[in-house]
N, C-alpha and C positions, 0 to 999 in steps of 0.2 A: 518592619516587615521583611522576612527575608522571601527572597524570588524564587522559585520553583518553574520548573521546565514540566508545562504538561502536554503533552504528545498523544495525539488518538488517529486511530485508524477511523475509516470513512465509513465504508456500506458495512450492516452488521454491527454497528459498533455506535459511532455518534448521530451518524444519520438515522430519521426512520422508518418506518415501513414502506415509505414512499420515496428511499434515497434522496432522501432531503432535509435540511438544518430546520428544526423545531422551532419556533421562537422563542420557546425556556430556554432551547440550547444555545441561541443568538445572544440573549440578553445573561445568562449565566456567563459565557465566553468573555463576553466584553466587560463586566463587571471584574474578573481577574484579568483582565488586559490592566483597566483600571489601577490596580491596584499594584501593579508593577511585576506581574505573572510573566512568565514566557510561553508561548503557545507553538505547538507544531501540528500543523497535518501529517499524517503519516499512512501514506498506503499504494496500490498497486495501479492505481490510477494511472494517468499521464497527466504530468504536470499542468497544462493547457486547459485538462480537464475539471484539476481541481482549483484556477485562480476562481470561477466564478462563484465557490464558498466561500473565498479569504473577498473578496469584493464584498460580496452580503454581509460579514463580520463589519469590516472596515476597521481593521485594528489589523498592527503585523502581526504577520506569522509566518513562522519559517514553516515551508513546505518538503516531505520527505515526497519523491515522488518514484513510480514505476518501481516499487520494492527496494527504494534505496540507490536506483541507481543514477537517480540526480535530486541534490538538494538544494534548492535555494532559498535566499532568505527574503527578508518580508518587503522589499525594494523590486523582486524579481531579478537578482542578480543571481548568476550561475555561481555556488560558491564548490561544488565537486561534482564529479560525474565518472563513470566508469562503464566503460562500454564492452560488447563480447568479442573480440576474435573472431577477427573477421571470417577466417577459417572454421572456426567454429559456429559461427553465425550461418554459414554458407552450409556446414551440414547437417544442421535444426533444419531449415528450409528446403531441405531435399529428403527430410527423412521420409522415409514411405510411412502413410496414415492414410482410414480409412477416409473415403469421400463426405463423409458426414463429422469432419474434424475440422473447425478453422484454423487455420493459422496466419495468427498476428503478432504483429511487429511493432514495438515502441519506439521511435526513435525520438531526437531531442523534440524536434519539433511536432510529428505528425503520428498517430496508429494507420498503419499498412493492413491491409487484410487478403487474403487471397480467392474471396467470391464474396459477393452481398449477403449479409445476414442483420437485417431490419428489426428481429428480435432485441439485438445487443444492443441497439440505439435508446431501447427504455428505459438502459440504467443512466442513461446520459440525456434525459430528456429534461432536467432543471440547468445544464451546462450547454447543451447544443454540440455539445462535441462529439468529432463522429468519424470516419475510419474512410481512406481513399483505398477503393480495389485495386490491386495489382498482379502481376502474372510472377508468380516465385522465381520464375526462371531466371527474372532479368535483372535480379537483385544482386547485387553483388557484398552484401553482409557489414559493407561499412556504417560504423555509427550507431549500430542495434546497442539498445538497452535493454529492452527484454523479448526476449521469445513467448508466444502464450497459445497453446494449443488448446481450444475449448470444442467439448465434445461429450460424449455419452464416458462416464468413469472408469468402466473398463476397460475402454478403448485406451482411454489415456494412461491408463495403470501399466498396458502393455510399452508404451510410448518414455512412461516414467521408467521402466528399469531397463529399457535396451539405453536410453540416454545413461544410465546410473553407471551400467555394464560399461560403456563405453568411453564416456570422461571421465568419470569421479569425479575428484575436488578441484575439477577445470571450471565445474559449471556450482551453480549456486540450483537446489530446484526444490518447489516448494509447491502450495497449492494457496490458491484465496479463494475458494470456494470447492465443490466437489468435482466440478466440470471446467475447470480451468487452471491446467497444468500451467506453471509458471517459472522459465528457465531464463538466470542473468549470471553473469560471472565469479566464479568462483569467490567468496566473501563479500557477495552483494546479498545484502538485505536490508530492513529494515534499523536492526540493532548496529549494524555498523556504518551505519548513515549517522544516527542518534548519537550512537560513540561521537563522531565528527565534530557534530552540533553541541554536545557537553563543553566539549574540549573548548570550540568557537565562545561559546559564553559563559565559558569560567563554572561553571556548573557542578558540582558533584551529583553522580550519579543515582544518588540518595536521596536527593534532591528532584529526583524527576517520579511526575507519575505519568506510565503509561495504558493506555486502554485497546484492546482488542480481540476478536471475535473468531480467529480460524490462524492455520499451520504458518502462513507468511509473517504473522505476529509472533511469533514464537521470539528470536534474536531480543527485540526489543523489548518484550517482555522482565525476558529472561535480563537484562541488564537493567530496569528500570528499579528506584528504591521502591518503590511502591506500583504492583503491579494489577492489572483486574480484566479478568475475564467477564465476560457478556453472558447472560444466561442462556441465552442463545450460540452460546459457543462453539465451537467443534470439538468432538467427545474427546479425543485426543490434546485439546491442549492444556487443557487442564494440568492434565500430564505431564506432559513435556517441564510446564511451570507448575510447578505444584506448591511455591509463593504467593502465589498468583490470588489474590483477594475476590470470589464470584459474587459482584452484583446482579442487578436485575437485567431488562431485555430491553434489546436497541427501542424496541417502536414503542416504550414507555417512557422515554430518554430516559434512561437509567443514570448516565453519564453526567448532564447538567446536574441529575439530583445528587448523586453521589459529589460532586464537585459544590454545590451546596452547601452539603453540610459538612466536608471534609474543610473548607476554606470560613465557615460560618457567616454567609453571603443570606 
């Protein structure tokens, strides 16, 4: 049996409609654990966030976390990380945005938020993890991984091009949904986190298949031998990857079935 590197984003994607691992997708997973598979999470999460999936798994998996910009492998050892400029961190946090815009902060350990929003804690409600308030001011930009301005689309569309205008190819910016603007360092994403992870386990890239469901997958996609969008995808990525294999939809697990009968499980 030759080993294969399978990589999947989270919400949108292998979770389902209730951001949460299926038991076809628990017992699919571990049966190519089995069988000498390599497994990766991959998505915009915060690391902390997503150990309590690879716990319910109970098999390793290397985790991609906060779009790439720390990976660890399936021991929870920090294996790379890349952080913003601190200067640049410091002027994400003072950009002027409407009062109806959060802005959060990934750092290694904790999400930072700058007022209570009780909503956002529902996609974290099978992990418990959850966001300390703090006042921007007092921040001083060290150690940020990602920046995440979530808020009404337009607002952030305005937010996306004065940041575009301003750094360029300083910043990395993308989106994991329609309402959460998502800015990390310059060649941080997803795909060159995965790049890393290839190289770390001898892997050809041919050899990997990857899965997911909006703009922040795009990098990995696009690098992966075999790549698949969600039916529920974002209209645009398609595009982007037009490789890209469209299965079915997250809350069907599409994912476990397609790995199925891709693997003959």
């Amino acid at each position: 049996m030759t080993p294969h590197l399978i990589v999947s984003d989270l919400d949108g994607t292998l979770l389902d409609a209730n951001h949460d691992l299926h038991p076809e997708t628990i017992e699919t997973l571990r049966r190519l654990a089995e069988q000498g598979h390599h497994l990766a999470f991959a998505s915009g999460r915060h690391f902390r966030d997503m150990l309590a999936f690879r716990e319910r798994l109970g098999v390793p998996i290397h985790v991609i976390s906060t779009n790439g910009a720390y990976l660890h492998g399936p021991d929870g050892e920090l294996l790379a990380s890349r952080h913003l400029q601190a200067e640049l961190a410091r002027e994400l946090i003072a950009l002027e945005r409407h009062d109806s815009v959060r802005l959060n902060l990934y750092l290694e350990h904790e999400w930072l938020i700058d007022a209570p929003a009780p909503r956002l804690l529902a996609y974290h409600a099978h992990t418990g993890f959850g966001y300390r308030v703090v006042e921007p001011a007092s921040l001083d930009g060290e150690g940020v991984g990602k920046v995440l301005y979530i808020g009404d689309p337009e607002r952030l569309a305005g937010l996306e091009a004065e940041v575009r205008a301003n750094h360029g190819e300083r910043l990395h910016v993308t989106y994991s949904t329609v309402n959460s603007l998502e800015i990390m360092a310059g060649g941080v994403n997803k795909g060159t986190a995965l790049e890393a992870l290839l190289v770390a386990l001898g892997i050809d890239s041919e050899r990997c298949l990857a899965f997911g469901d909006n703009l922040n997958d795009t990098e990995m996609l696009s690098l992966a031998g075999e790549a698949h969008v969600m039916a529920n995808a974002h209209p645009e990525l398609a595009q982007r990857v037009p490789v890209a294999r469209r299965i079915g939809h997250h809350a069907e697990t599409a994912v476990a079935r397609h790995l199925q009968q891709r693997f003959s499980l």
